[in-house]
ROFILO-532389 format. One line per 8 residues: their letters; for each residue x, y, z of C-alpha. Coordinates in steps of 0.5 Angstrom, whole numbers. Layout:
BEGIN
A	X,Y,Z; ...;
This chain:
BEGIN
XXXXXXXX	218,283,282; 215,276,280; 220,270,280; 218,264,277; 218,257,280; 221,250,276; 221,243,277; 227,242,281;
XXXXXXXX	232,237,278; 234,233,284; 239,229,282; 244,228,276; 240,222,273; 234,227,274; 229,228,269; 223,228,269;
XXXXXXXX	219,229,277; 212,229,279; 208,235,283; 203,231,287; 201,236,292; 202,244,293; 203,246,300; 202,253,299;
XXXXXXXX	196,255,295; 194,260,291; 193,267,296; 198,264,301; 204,269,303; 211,265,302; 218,266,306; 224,263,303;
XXXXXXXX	225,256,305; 218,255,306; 215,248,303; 211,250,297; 210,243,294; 212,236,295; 215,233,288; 216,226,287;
XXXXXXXX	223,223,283; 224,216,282; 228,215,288; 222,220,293; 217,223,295; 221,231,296; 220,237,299; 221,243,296;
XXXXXXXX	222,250,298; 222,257,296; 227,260,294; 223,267,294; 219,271,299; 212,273,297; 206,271,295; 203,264,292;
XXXXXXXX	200,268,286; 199,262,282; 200,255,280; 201,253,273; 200,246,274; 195,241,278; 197,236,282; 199,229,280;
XXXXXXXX	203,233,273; 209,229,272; 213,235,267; 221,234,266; 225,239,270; 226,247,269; 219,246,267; 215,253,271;
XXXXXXXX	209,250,275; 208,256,280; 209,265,279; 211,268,286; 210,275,286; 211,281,291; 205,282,296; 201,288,292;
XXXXXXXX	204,286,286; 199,284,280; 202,280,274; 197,280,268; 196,274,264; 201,276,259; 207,278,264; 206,270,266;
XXXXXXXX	206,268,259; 213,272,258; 216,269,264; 214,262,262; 216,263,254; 224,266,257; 223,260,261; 222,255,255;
XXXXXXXX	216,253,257; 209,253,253; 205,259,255; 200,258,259; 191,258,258; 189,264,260; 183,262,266; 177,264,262;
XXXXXXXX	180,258,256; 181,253,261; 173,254,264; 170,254,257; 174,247,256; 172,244,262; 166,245,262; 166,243,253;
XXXXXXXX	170,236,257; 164,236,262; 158,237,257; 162,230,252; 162,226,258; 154,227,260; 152,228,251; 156,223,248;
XXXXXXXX	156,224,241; 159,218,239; 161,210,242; 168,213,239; 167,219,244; 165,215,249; 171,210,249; 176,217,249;
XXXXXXXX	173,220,255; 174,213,259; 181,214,256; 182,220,258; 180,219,266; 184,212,267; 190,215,272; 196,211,273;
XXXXXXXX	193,206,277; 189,202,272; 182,207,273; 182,208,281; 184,215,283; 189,214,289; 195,218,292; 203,216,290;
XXXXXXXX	203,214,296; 198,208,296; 200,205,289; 207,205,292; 205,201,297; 200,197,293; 205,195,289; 210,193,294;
XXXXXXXX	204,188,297; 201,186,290; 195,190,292; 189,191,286; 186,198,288; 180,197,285; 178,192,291; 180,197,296;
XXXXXXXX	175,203,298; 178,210,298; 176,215,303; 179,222,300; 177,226,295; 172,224,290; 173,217,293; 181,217,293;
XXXXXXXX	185,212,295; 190,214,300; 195,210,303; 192,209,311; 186,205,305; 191,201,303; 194,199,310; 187,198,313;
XXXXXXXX	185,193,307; 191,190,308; 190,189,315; 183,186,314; 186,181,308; 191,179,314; 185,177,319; 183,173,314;
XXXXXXXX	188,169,314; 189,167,320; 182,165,320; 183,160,314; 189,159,317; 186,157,324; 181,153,320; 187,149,316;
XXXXXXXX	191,147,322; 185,144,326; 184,140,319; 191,137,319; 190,135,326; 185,131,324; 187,124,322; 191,123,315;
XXXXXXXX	187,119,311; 188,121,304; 193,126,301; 192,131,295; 197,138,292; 193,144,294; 192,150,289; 198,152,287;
XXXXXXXX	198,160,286; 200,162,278; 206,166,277; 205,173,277; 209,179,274; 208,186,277; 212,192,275; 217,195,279;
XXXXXXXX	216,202,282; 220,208,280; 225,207,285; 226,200,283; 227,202,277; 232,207,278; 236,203,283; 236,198,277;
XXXXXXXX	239,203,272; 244,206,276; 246,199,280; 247,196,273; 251,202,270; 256,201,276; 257,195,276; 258,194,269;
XXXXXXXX	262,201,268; 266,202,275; 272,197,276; 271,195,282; 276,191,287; 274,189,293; 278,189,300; 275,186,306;
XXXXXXXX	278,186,314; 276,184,321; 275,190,327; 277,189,334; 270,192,337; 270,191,344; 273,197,346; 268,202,341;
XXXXXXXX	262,197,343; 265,199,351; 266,207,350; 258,207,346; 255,204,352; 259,209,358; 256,215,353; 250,212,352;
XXXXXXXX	248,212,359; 250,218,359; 244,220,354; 238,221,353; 233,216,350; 232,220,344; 240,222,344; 243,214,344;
XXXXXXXX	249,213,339; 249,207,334; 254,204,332; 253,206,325; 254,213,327; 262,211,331; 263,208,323; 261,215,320;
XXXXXXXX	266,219,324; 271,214,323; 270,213,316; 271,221,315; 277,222,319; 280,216,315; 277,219,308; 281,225,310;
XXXXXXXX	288,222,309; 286,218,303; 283,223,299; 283,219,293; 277,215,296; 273,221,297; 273,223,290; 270,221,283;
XXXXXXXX	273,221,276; 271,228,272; 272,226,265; 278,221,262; 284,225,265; 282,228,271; 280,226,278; 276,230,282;
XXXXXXXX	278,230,290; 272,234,294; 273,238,299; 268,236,304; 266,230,307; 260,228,305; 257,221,308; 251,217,304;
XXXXXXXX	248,212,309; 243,207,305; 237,207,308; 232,202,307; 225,204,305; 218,201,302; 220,199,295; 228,199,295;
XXXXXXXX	234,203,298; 235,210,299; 241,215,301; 242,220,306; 247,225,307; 251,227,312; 255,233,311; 261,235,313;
XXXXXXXX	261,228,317; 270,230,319; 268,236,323; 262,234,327; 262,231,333; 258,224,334; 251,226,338; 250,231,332;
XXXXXXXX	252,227,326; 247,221,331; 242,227,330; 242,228,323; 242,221,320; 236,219,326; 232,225,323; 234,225,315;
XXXXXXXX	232,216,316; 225,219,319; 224,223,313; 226,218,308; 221,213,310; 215,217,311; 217,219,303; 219,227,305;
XXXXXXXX	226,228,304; 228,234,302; 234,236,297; 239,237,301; 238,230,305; 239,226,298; 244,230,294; 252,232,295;
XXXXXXXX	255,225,297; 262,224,296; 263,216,300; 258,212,301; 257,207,308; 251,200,307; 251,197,314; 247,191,314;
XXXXXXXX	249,189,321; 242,190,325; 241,184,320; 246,179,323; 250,179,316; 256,176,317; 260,179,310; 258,183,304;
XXXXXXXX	261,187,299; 256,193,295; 256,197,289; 259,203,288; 254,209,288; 256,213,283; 259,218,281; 263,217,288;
XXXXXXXX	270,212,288; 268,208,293; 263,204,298; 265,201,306; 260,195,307; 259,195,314; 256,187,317; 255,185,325;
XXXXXXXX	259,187,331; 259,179,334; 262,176,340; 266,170,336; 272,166,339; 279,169,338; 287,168,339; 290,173,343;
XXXXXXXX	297,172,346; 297,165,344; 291,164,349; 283,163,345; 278,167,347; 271,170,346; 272,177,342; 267,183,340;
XXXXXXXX	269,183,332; 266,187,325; 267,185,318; 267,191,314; 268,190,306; 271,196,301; 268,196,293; 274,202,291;
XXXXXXXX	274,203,283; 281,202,280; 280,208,276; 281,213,282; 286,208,287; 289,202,288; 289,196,292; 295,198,297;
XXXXXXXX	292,206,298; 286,202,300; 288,198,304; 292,204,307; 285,206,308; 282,201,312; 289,200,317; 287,207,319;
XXXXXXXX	280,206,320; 282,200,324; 286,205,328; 280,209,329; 275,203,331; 280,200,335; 281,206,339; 275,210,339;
XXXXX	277,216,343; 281,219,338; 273,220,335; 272,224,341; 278,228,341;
């Protein structure tokens, strides 16, 4: 029996996505959980997997489409089976979506669409069709991809030469544009130093660049709203600790030695462990408000870890992070953060989190305190482990030390709970072999 494929809703905010590439065409056999399309949400660019075995036998929608989510973009049917183009419109109707035109309508319209382009009838017509054509780059054609790193670099496209399809631009066009603009630069600026050697006879304020006003990506945009909603709506309350990391830093560097290159330890990995165990007795901070008189406490352990990519932030999801031991959560974050980057992330890598953990410290930062990422209760922000002067015994000495800040919403606990909280993650850090235990 054909089943019918909608777009995805990826998210609690989702509403709408964009289809910018099919993976299986149209003929091509499709097992459950193959890749059959790459979607892109305000936050990334998804993989999105069948939930049906079969054949693709069509797509309702074309690539770059941007529809809201439950919309139908694909018919997957059984190998042999043969749905008419009625039997797809019954599925789209039932579905809620818009019957789609027939094959033969969509060509003749094409062909009308090309004949307007090539015997205008009309300066009117001529400026409707140009309308028509102008993508979201300003004209060029361009992958998400490349306008995602062209507005992070404020990069025109119409300067850049495509090298796909039709003149597409994708995003090695942009790098490779951005490298020649670099080499540039060094050559003016080579030019501008042998100026400044020579002797000061006269001085004079060179261009100043005018302001510039770019528009955000989708991703920062939906950090925006969301950060801005949390701050505003969650009473936040903050509590911030200093952890003794000598023993924790010790224990990493014995197991990592004992690992192979592609299997080392981070210190983020030893905090997600600890972190877990700890929500495990304070389960009022793995939770989330459900409505004005009720509080949901979630079973599993599900950690967020802020991963930092072109255009903003993004988070990843370890699951079950209590019962896992550390070289497998290790491996998890290693390969969901290598997905996130590249702008491949799938559902299950950014959805289901119950706590989240933000660490700067491969930064150098001292202290920090983050957002709640909500609907979650609670968010630890993780600085540098630093050799800093301490007092032991009445005697000074140089210690290994992490500061760590908890963002709790009042709502869901308090301070004594989540002060609790941090002493028993400090027991953890303080003592990292019960992690490995």
């Amino acid at each position: 029996m054909a089943e019918l494929i909608t777009m995805p809703k990826l998210g609690f905010d989702m509403a709408e996505g964009t289809l910018v590439r099919w993976v299986k065409a149209e003929g091509d056999a499709v097992q459950k959980g193959d890749v059959i399309a790459e979607i892109e949400t305000d936050k990334a660019t998804v993989e999105v997997e069948s939930s049906y075995s079969g054949k693709m036998f069509r797509h309702l929608v074309e690539e770059e489409t941007t529809l809201p989510v439950n919309a139908p973009i694909a018919v997957i049917a059984e190998e042999g089976e043969e749905p008419t183009q009625d039997d797809i419109d019954a599925m789209v109707k039932e579905a809620g979506g818009e019957p789609a035109k027939k094959k033969v309508e969509k060509e003749a319209e094409k062909v009308e669409e090309k004949d307007k382009e090539e015997k205008p009838e009309a300066p009117a017509q001529e400026e409707a069709v140009e309308e028509e054509d102008v993508t979201p780059a300003g004209g060029v054609r361009s992958s998400p991809l490349a306008r995602r790193v062209a507005e992070d670099k404020d990069v025109k496209l119409a300067k850049v030469e495509g090298s796909g399809p039709r003149g597409r631009v994708v995003k090695k066009d942009v790098e490779r544009y951005l490298e020649k603009m670099q080499e540039a630069g060094r050559e003016v600026q080579a030019e501008v130093v042998s100026e400044a050697l020579q002797p000061m006879t006269a001085f004079s304020v060179g261009e100043v660049p005018e302001d510039q006003v770019v528009e955000m990506s989708r991703l920062r945009q939906a950090i925006g709203r969301r950060m801005q909603d949390s701050n505003q709506n969650f009473p936040h309350f903050y509590l911030s600790r200093a952890y003794k990391t000598g023993a924790l830093m010790k224990l990493r560097k014995e197991l990592n030695q004992l690992l192979p290159e592609s299997d080392k330890l981070s210190v983020n990995d030893f905090i997600l462990k600890a972190v877990a165990l700890a929500l495990r007795q304070y389960p009022n901070l793995n939770a989330s408000i459900e409505d004005e008189k009720h509080i949901r406490r979630f079973g599993h352990v599900n950690i967020g870890v802020a991963v930092a990519v072109e255009g903003g932030l993004m988070t990843v999801v370890v699951r079950d992070v209590d019962q896992k031991p550390l070289r497998l959560i290790a491996r998890e974050v290693r390969e969901m953060a290598g997905r996130a980057r590249e702008g491949k992330v799938r559902n299950d890598d950014i959805q289901g989190s119950t706590f989240s953990i933000s660490n700067l410290g491969m930064f150098g930062i001292d202290n920090f305190a983050a957002i709640i990422n909500p609907p979650e209760a609670g968010i630890l922000a993780v600085s540098a482990v630093q050799k800093v002067p301490v007092v032991e015994e009445g005697e000074l000495k140089v210690g290994s030390r992490m500061n760590a800040t908890l963002s709790a919403d009042h709502r869901v606990t308090d301070g004594a709970e989540a002060a609790e909280f941090m002493q028993v993650l400090a027991n953890y850090l303080e003592e990292p072999m019960r992690l490995l235990l």
